[in-house]
C-alpha positions in Angstrom: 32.5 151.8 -1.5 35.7 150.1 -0.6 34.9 149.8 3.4 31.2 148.3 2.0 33.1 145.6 0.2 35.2 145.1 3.2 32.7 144.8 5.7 30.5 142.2 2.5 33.9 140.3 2.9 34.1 140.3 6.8 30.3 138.7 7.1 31.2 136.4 4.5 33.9 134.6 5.9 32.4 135.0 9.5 29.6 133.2 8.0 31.3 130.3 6.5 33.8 130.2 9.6 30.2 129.7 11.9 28.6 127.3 9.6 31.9 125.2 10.0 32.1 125.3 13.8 28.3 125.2 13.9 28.8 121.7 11.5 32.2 120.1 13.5 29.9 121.0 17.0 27.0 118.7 15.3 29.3 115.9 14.2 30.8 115.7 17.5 27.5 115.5 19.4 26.2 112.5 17.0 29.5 110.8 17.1 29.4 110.3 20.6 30.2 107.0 21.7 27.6 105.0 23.6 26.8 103.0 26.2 27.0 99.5 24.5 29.9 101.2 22.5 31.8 101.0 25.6 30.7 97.3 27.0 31.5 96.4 23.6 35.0 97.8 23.8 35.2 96.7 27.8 35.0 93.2 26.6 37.5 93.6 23.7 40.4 95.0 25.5 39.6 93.9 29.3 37.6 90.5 28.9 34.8 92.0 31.4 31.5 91.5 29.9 28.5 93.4 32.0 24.8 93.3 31.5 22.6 96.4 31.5 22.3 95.7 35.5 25.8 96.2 36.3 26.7 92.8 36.8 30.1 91.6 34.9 32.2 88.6 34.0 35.2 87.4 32.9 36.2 84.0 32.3 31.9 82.7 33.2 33.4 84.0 36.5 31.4 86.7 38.0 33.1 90.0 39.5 32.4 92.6 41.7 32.2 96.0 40.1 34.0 98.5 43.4 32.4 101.3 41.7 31.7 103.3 38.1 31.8 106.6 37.1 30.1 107.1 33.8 29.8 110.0 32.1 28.6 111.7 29.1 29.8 115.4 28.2 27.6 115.7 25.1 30.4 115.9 22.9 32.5 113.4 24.4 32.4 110.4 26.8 34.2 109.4 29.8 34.5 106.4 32.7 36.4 105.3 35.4 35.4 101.5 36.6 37.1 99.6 39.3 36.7 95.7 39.3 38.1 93.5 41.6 40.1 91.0 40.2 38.8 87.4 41.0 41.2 85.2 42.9 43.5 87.6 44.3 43.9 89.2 48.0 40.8 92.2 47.0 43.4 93.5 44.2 41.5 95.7 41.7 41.7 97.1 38.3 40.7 100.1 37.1 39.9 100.9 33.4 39.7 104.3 32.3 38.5 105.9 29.1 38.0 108.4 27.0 35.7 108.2 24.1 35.2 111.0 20.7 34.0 110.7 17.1 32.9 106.9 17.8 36.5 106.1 18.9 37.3 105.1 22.5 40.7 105.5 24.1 42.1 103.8 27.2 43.6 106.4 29.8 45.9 107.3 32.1 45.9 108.8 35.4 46.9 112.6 33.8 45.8 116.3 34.3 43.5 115.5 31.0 41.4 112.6 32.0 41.1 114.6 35.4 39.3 117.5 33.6 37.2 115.2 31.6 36.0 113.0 34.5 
């Protein structure tokens, strides 16, 4: 009787402890930051503003995008874009992010973003 109550117990909270991963796992995949999320915060914090063809500006000046490295993990979003800075000697900057639960983060180079992109 005791071990039935036990075992009742175990499915129980194996249950509940499913149903919560099963729920966070759902959360994360429709709060996935997209796209226009991330043009959106590209212009806030860099200035750049691209259309959906790839081409960007800053300042009404146009800029060359070097290259872009977009992607989306399902649960989470990444990107690497390097832009070369207009006026200077072919300088370029790179922008790096990371982007969860509709929130995107600017990155470093680290062991992380590495795994991620």
């Amino acid at each position: 009787m005791i071990q039935k109550k036990a075992k009742g117990r175990l499915k129980k909270t194996f249950k509940i402890i499913t149903s919560i991963f099963v729920i966070f796992f759902v959360v994360l995949l429709i709060t996935t930051p997209s796209r226009s999320n991330l043009e959106d915060w590209v212009y806030e914090n860099y200035g750049y503003q691209c259309d959906e063809f790839g081409v960007c500006q800053k300042d009404n000046t146009e800029v060359l995008v070097m290259g872009q490295h977009y992607r989306i993990g399902g649960i989470f979003m990444s990107v690497q874009r390097s832009i070369e800075i207009p006026g200077s000697n072919e300088e370029t900057e790179t922008i790096k992010a990371f982007g969860i639960l509709n929130k995107i983060y600017s990155m470093e180079d680290n062991r992380f973003f590495e795994i991620v992109n």
